[in-house]
Structures are given as structure tokens and as C-alpha cells.
Gaussian input, Z-matrix of N, CA and C with variables (Angstrom, degrees):
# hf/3-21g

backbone

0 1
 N
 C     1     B1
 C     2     B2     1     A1
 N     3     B3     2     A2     1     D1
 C     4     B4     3     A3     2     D2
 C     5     B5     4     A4     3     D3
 N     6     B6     5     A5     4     D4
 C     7     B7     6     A6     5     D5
 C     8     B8     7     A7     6     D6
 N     9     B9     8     A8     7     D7
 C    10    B10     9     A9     8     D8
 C    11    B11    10    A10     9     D9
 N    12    B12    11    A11    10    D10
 C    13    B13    12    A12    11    D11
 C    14    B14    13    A13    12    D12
 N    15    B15    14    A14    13    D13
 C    16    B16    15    A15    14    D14
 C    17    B17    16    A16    15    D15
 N    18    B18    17    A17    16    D16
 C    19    B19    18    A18    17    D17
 C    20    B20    19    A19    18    D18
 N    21    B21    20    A20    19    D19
 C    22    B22    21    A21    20    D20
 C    23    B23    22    A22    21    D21
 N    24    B24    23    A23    22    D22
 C    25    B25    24    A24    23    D23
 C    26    B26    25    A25    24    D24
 N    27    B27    26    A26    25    D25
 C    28    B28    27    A27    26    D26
 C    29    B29    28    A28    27    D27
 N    30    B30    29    A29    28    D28
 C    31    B31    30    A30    29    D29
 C    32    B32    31    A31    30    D30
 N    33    B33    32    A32    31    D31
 C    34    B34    33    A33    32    D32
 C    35    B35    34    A34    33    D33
 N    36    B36    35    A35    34    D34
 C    37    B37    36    A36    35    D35
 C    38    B38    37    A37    36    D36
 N    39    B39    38    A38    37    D37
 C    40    B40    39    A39    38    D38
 C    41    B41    40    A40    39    D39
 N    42    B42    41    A41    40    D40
 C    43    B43    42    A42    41    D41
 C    44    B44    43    A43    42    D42
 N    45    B45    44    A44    43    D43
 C    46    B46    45    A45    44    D44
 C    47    B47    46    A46    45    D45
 N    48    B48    47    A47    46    D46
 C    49    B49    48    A48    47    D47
 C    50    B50    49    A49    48    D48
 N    51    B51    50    A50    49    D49
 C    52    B52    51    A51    50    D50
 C    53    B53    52    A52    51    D51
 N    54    B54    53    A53    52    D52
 C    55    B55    54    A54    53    D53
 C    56    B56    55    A55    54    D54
 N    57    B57    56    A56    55    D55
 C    58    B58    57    A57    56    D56
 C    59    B59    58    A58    57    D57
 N    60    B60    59    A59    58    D58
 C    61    B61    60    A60    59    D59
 C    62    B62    61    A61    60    D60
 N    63    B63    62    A62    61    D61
 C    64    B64    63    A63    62    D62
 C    65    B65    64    A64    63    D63
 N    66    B66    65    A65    64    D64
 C    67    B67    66    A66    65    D65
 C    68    B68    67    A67    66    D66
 N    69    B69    68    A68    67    D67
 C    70    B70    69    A69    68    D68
 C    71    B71    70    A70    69    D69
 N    72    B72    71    A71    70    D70
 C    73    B73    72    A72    71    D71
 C    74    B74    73    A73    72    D72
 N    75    B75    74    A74    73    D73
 C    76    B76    75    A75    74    D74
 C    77    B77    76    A76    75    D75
 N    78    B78    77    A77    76    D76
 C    79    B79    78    A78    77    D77
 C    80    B80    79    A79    78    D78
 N    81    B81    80    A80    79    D79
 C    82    B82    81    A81    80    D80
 C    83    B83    82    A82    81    D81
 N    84    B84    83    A83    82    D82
 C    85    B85    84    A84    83    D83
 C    86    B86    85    A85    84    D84
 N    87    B87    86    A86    85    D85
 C    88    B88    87    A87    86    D86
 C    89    B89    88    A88    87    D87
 N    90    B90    89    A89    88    D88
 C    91    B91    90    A90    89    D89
 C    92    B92    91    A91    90    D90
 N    93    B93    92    A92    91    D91
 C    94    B94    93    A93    92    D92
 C    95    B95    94    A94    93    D93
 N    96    B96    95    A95    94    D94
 C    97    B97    96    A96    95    D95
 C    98    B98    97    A97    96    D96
 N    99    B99    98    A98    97    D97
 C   100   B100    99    A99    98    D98
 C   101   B101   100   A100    99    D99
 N   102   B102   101   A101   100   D100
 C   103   B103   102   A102   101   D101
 C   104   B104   103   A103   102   D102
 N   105   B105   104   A104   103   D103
 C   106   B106   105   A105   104   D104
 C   107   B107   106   A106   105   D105
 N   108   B108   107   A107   106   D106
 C   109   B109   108   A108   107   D107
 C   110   B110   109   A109   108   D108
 N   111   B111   110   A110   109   D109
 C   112   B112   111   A111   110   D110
 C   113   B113   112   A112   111   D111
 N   114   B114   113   A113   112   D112
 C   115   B115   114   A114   113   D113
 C   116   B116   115   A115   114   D114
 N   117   B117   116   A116   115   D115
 C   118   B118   117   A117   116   D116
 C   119   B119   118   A118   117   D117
 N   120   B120   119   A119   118   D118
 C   121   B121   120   A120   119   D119
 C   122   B122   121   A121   120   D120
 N   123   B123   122   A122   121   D121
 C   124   B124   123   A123   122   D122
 C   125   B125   124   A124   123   D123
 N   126   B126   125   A125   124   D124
 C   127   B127   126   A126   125   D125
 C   128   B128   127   A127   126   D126
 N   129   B129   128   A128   127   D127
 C   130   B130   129   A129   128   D128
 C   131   B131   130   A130   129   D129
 N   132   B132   131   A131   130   D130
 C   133   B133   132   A132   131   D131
 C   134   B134   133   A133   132   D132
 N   135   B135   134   A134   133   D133
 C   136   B136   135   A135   134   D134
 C   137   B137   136   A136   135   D135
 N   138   B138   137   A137   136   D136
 C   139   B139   138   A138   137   D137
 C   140   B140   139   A139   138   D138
 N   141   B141   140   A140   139   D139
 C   142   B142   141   A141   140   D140
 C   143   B143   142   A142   141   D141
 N   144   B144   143   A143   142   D142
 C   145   B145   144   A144   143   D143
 C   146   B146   145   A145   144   D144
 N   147   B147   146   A146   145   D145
 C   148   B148   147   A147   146   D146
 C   149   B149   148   A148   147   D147
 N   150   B150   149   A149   148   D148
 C   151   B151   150   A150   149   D149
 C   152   B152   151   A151   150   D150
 N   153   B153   152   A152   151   D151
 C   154   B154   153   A153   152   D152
 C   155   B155   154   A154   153   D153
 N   156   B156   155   A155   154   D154
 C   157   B157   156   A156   155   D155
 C   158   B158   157   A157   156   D156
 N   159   B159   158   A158   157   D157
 C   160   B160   159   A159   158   D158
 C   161   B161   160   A160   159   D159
 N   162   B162   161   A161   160   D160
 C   163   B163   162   A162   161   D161
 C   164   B164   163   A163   162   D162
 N   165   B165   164   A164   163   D163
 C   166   B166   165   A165   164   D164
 C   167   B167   166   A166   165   D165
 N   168   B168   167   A167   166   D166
 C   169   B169   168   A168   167   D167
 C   170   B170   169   A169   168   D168
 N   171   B171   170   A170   169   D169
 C   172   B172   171   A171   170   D170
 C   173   B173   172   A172   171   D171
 N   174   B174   173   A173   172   D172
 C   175   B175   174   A174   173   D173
 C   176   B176   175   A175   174   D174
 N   177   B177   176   A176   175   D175
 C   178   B178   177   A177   176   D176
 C   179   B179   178   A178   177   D177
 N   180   B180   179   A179   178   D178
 C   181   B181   180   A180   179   D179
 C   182   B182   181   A181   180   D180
 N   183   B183   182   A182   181   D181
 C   184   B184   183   A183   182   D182
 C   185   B185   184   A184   183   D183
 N   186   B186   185   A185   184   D184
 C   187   B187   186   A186   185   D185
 C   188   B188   187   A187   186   D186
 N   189   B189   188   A188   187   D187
 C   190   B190   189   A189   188   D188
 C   191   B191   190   A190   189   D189
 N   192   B192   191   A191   190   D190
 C   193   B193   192   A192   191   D191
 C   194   B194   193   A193   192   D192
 N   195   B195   194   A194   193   D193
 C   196   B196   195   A195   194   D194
 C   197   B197   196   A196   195   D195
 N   198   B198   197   A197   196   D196
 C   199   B199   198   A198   197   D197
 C   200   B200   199   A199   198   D198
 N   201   B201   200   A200   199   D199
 C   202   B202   201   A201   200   D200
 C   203   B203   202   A202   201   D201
 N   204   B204   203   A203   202   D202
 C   205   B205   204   A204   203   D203
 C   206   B206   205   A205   204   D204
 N   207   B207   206   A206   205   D205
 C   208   B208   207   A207   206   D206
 C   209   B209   208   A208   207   D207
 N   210   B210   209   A209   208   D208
 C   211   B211   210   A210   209   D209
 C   212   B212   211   A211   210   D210
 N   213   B213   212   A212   211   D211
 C   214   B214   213   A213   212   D212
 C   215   B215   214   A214   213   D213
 N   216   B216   215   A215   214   D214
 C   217   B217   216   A216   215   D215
 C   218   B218   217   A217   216   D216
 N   219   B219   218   A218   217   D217
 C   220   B220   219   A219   218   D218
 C   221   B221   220   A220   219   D219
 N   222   B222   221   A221   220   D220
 C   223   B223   222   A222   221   D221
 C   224   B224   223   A223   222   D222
 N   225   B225   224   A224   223   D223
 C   226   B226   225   A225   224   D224
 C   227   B227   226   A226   225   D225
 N   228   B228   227   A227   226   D226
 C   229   B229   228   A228   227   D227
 C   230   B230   229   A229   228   D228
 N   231   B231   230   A230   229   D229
 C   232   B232   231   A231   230   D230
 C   233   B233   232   A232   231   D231
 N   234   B234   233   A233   232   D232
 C   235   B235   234   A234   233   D233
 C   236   B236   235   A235   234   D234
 N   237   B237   236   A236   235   D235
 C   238   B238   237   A237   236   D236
 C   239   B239   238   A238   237   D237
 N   240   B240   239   A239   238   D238
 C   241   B241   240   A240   239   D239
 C   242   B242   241   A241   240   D240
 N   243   B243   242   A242   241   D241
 C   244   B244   243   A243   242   D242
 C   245   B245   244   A244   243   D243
 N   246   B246   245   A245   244   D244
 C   247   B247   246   A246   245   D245
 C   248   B248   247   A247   246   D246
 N   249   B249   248   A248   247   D247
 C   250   B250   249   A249   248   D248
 C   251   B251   250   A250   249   D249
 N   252   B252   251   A251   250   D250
 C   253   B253   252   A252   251   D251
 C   254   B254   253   A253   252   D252
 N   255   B255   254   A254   253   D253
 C   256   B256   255   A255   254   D254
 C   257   B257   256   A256   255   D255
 N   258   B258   257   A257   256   D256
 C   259   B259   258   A258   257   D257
 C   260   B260   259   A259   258   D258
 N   261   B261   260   A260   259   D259
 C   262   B262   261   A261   260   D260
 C   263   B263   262   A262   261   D261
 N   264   B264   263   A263   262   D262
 C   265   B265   264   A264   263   D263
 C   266   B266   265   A265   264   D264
 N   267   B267   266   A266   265   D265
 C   268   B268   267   A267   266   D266
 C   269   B269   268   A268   267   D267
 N   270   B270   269   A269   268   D268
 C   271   B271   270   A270   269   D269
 C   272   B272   271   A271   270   D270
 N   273   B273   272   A272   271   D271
 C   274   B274   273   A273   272   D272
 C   275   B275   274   A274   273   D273
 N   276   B276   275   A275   274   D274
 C   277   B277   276   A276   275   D275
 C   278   B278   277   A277   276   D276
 N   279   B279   278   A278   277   D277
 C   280   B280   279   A279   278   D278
 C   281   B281   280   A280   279   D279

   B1=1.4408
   B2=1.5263
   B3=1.2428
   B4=1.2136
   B5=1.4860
   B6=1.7689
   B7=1.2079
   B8=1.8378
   B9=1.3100
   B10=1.5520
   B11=1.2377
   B12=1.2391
   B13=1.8660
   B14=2.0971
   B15=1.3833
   B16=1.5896
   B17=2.2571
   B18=1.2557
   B19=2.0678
   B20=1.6442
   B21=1.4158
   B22=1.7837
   B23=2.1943
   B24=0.7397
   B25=1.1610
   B26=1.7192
   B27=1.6476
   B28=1.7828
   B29=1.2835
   B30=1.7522
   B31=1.2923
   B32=1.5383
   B33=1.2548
   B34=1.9795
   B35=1.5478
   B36=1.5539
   B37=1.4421
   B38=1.3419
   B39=1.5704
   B40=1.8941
   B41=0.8132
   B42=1.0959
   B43=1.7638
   B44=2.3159
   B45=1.2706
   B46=1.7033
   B47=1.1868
   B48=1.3255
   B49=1.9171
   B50=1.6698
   B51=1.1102
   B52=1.7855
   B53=1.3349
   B54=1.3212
   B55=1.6741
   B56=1.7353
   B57=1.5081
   B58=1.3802
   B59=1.8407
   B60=1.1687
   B61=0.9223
   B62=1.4548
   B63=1.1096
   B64=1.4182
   B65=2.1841
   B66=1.1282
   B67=1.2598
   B68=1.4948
   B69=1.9191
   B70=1.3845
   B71=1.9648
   B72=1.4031
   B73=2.1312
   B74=1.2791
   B75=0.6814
   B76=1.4242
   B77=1.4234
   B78=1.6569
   B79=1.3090
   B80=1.5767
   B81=0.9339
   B82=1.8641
   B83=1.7192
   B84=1.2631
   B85=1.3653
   B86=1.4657
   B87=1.6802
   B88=1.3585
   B89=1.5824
   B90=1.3836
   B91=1.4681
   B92=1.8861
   B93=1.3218
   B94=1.5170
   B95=1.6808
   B96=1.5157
   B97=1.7988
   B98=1.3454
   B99=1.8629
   B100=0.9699
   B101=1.8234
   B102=1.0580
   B103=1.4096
   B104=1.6591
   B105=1.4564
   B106=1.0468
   B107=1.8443
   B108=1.5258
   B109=1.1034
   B110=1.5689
   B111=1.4457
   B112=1.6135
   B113=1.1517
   B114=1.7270
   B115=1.6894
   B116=1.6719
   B117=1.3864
   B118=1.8812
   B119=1.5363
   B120=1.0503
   B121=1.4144
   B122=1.4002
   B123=1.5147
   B124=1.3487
   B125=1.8545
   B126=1.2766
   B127=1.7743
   B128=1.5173
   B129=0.7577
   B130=1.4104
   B131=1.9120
   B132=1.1771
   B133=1.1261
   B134=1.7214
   B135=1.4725
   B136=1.5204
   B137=1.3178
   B138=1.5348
   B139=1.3744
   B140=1.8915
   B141=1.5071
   B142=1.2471
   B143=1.8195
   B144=1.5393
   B145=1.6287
   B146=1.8988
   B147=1.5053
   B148=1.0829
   B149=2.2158
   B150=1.5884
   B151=1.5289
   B152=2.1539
   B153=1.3019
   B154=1.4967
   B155=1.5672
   B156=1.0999
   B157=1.5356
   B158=1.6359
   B159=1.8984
   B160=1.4283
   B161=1.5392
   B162=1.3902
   B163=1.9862
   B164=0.9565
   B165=1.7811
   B166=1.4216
   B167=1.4379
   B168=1.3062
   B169=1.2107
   B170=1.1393
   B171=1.9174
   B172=1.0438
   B173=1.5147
   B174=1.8631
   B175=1.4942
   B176=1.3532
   B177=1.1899
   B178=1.6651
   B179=1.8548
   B180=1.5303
   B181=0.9910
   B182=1.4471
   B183=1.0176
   B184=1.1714
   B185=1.2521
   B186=1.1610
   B187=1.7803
   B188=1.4097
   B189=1.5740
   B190=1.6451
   B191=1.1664
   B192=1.5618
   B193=1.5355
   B194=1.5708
   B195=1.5343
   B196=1.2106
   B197=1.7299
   B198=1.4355
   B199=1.1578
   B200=1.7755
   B201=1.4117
   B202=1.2927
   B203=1.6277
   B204=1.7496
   B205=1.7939
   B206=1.5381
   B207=1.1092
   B208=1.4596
   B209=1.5103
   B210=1.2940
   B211=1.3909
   B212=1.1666
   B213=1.3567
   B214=1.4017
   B215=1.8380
   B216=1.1762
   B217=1.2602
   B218=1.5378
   B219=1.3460
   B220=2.0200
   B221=1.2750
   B222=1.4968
   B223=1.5976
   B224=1.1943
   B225=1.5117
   B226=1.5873
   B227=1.2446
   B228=1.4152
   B229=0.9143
   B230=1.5645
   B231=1.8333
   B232=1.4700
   B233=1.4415
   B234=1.3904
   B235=1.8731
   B236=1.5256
   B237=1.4438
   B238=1.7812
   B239=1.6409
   B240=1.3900
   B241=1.5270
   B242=2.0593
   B243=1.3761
   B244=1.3104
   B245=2.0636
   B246=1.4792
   B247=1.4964
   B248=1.6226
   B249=1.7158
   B250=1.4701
   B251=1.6825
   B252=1.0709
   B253=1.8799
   B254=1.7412
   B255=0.9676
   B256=1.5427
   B257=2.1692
   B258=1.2096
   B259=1.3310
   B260=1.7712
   B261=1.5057
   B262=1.7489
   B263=1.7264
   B264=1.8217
   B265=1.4567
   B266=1.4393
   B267=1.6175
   B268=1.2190
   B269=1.5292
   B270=1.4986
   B271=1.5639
   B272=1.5684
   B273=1.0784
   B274=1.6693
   B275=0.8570
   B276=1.3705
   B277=1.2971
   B278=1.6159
   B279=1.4648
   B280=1.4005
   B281=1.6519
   A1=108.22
   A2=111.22
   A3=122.03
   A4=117.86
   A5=130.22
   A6=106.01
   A7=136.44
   A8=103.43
   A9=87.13
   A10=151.77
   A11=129.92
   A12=134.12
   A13=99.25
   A14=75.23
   A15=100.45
   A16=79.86
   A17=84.44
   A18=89.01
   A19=108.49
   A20=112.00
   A21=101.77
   A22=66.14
   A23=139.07
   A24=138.75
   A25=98.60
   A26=111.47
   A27=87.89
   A28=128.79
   A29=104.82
   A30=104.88
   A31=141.99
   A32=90.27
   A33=98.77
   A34=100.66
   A35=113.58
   A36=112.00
   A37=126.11
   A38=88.69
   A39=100.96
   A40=123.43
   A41=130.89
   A42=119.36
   A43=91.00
   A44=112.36
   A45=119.64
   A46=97.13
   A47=119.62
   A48=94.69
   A49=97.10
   A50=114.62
   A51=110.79
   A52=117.14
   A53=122.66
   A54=132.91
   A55=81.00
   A56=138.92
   A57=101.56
   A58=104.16
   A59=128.53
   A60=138.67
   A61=139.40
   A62=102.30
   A63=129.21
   A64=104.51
   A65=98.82
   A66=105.07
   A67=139.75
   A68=77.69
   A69=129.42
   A70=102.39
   A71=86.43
   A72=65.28
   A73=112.15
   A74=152.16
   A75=142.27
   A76=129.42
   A77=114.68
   A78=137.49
   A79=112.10
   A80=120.48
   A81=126.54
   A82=82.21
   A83=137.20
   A84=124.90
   A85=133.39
   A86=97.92
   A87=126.83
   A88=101.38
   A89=122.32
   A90=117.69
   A91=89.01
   A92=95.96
   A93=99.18
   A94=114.04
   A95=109.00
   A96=118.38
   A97=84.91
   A98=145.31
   A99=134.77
   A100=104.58
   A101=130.68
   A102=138.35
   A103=104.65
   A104=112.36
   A105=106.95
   A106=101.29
   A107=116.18
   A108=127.06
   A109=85.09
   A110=120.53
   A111=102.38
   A112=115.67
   A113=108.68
   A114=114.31
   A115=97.43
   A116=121.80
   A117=98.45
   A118=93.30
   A119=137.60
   A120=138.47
   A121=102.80
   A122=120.12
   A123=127.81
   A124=86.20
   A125=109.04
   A126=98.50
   A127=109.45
   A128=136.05
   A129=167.32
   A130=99.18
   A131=101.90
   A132=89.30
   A133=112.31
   A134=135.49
   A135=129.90
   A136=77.84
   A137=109.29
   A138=137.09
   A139=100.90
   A140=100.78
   A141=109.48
   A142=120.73
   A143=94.10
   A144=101.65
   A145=86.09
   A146=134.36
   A147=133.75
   A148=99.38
   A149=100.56
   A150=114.98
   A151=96.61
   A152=103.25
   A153=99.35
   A154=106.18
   A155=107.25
   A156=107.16
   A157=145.81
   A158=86.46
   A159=113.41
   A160=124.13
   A161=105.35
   A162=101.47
   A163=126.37
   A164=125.14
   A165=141.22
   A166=91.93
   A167=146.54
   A168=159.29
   A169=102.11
   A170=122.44
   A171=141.36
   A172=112.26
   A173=122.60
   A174=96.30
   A175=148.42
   A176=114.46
   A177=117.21
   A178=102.42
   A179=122.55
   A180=104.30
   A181=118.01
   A182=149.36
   A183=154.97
   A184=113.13
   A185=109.20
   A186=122.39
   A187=102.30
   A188=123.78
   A189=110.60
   A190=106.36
   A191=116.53
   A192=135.75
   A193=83.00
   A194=170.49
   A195=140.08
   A196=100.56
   A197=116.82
   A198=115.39
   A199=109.94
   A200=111.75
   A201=131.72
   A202=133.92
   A203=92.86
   A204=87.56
   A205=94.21
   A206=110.07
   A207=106.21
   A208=101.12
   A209=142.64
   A210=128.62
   A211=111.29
   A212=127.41
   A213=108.82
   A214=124.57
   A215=116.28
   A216=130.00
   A217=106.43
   A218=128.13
   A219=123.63
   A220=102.59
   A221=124.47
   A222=100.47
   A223=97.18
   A224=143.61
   A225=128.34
   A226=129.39
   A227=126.69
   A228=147.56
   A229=143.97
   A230=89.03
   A231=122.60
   A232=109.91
   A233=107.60
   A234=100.79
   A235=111.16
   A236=111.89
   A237=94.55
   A238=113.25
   A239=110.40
   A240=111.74
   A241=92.27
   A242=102.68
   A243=101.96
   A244=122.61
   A245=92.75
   A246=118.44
   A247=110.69
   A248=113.57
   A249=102.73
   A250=131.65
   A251=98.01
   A252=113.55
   A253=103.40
   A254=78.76
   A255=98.46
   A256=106.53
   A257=115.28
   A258=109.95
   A259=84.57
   A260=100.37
   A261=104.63
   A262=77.89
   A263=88.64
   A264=92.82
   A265=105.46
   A266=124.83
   A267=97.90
   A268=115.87
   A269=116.06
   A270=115.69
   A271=97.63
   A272=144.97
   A273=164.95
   A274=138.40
   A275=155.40
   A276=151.23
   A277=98.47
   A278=115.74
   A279=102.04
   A280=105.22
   D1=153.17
   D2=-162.97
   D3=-102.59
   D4=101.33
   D5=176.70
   D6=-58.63
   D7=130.32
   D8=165.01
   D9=-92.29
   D10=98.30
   D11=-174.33
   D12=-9.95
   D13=131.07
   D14=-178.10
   D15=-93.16
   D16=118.87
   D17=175.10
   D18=-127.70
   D19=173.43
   D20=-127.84
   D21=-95.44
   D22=-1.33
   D23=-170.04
   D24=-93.81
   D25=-55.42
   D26=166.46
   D27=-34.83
   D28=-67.84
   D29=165.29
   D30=-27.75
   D31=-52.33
   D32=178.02
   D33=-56.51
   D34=-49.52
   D35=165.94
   D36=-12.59
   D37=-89.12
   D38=167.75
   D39=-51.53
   D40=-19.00
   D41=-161.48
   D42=-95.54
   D43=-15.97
   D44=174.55
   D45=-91.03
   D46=-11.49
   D47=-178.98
   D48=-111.33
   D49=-11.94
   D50=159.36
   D51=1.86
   D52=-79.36
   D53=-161.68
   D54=-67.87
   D55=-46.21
   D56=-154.27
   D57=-85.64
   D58=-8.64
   D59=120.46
   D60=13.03
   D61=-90.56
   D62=168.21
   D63=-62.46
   D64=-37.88
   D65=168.89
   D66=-24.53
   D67=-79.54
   D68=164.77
   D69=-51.96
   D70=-56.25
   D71=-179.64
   D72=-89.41
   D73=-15.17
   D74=133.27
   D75=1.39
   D76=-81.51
   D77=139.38
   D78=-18.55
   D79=-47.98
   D80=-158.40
   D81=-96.81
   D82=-54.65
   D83=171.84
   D84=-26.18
   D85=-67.24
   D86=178.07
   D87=-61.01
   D88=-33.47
   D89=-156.79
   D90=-75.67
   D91=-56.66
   D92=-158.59
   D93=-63.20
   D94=-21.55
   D95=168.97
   D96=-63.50
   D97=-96.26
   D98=-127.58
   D99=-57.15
   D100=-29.47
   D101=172.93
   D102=-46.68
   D103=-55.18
   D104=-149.70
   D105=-83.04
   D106=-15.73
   D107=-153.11
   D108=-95.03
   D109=-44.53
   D110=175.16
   D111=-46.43
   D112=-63.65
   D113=-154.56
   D114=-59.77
   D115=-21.44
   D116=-174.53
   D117=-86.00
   D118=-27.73
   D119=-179.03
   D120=-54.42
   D121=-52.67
   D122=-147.65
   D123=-79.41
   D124=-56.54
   D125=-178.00
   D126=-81.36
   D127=69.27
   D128=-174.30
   D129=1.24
   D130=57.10
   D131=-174.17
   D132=-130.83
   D133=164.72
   D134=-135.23
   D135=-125.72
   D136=172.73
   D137=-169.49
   D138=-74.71
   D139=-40.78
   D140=-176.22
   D141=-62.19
   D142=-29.90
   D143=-166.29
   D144=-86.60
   D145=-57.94
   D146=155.28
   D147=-0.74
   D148=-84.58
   D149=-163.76
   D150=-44.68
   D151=-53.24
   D152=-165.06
   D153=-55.08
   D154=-52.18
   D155=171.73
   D156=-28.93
   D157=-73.49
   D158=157.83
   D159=-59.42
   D160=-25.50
   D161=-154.68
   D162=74.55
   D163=-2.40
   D164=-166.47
   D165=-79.61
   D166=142.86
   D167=156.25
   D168=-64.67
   D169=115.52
   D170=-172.27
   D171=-55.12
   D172=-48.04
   D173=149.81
   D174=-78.75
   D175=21.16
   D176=157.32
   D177=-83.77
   D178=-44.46
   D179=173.63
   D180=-56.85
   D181=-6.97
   D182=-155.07
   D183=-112.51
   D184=-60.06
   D185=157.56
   D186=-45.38
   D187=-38.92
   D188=-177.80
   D189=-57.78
   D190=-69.47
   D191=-149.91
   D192=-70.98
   D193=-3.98
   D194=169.64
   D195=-111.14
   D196=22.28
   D197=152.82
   D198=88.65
   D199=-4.96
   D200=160.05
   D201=-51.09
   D202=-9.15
   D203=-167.02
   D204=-150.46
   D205=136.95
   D206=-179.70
   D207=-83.12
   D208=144.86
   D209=168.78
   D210=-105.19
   D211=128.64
   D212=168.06
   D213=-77.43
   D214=-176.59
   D215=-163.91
   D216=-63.44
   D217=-38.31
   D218=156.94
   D219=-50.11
   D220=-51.64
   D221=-159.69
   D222=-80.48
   D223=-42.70
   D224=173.79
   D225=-39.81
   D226=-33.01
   D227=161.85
   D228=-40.77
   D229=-48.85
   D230=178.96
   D231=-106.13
   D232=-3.98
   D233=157.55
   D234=-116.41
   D235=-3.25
   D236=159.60
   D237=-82.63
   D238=-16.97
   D239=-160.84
   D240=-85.53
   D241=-28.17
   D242=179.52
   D243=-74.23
   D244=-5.67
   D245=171.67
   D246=-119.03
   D247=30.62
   D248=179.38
   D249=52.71
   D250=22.59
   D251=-178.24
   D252=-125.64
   D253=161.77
   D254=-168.99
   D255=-117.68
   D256=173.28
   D257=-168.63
   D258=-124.74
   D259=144.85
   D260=164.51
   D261=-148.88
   D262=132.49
   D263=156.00
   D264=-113.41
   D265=149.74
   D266=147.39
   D267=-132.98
   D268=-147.14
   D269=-160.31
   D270=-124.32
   D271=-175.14
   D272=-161.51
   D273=-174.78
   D274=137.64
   D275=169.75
   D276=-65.50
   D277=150.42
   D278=166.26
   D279=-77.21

């Protein structure tokens, strides 16, 4: 397979589709908080028992779940495993 030249015109590309972008993760943010905010809801369990678990400081969880904190992929990780879930990401064609 053939690589393809990264050209200063892709770039300019991306750098105009930015805002839809930013959009797009946005959406994937919000999607993956409301996930996470059911399943601790659904096993009846609080932001606080979440923090004792993880070590995550109960207001960063908090700041997560109101959409305040981006989390990266360790802390997602280490508060589904702290609710018995596991993380799968995957990828798509648009």
C-alpha cells in the first residue's frame, strides 16, 4: 500500500473543518459521559464510592459527568473497571 503525501492544502483543509471537528467530539464526549452516568446510576453507586475506588478525586469525577473535563482514556478506563465494565472503542467509516 501506498503512502499518501500529507500536502499543505490537506492541511488548510483541516484546519476549515476545525469547528465541525470540534463538533464531532463534543457529541462523542457527551455520548460517552451519559453511558457512564447510567451504568453508575444503574448499579446504584455515587460519585464518591466511584472516587474511593478509582483514587480519582471525586471532583474531577464530577467535573467529568457535568461535561467540564475531558477525561482521557486511563481515567475512562479506571472508572468503568471500578463499575465492573470494561472499555471497547471502536473506529467507522464515515
Amino acid at each position: 500500500m501506498r503512502k499518501k503525501a500529507i500536502s499543505k492544502e490537506l492541511v488548510l483543509k483541516d484546519a476549515r473543518n476545525a469547528p465541525r471537528l470540534v463538533e464531532i467530539q463534543r457529541k462523542v464526549r457527551e455520548k460517552t459521559i451519559a453511558m457512564l452516568v447510567a451504568k453508575r446510576k444503574a448499579k446504584k453507586m455515587t460519585q464518591s464510592d466511584i472516587a474511593l475506588i478509582t483514587g480519582i478525586q471525586r471532583p474531577n469525577i464530577s467535573r467529568l459527568e457535568s461535561g467540564n473535563y475531558n477525561p482521557t482514556i486511563d481515567m475512562l478506563v479506571r472508572i468503568a473497571d471500578s463499575m465492573g465494565l470494561k472499555v471497547n472503542i471502536t473506529f467507522s467509516e464515515k
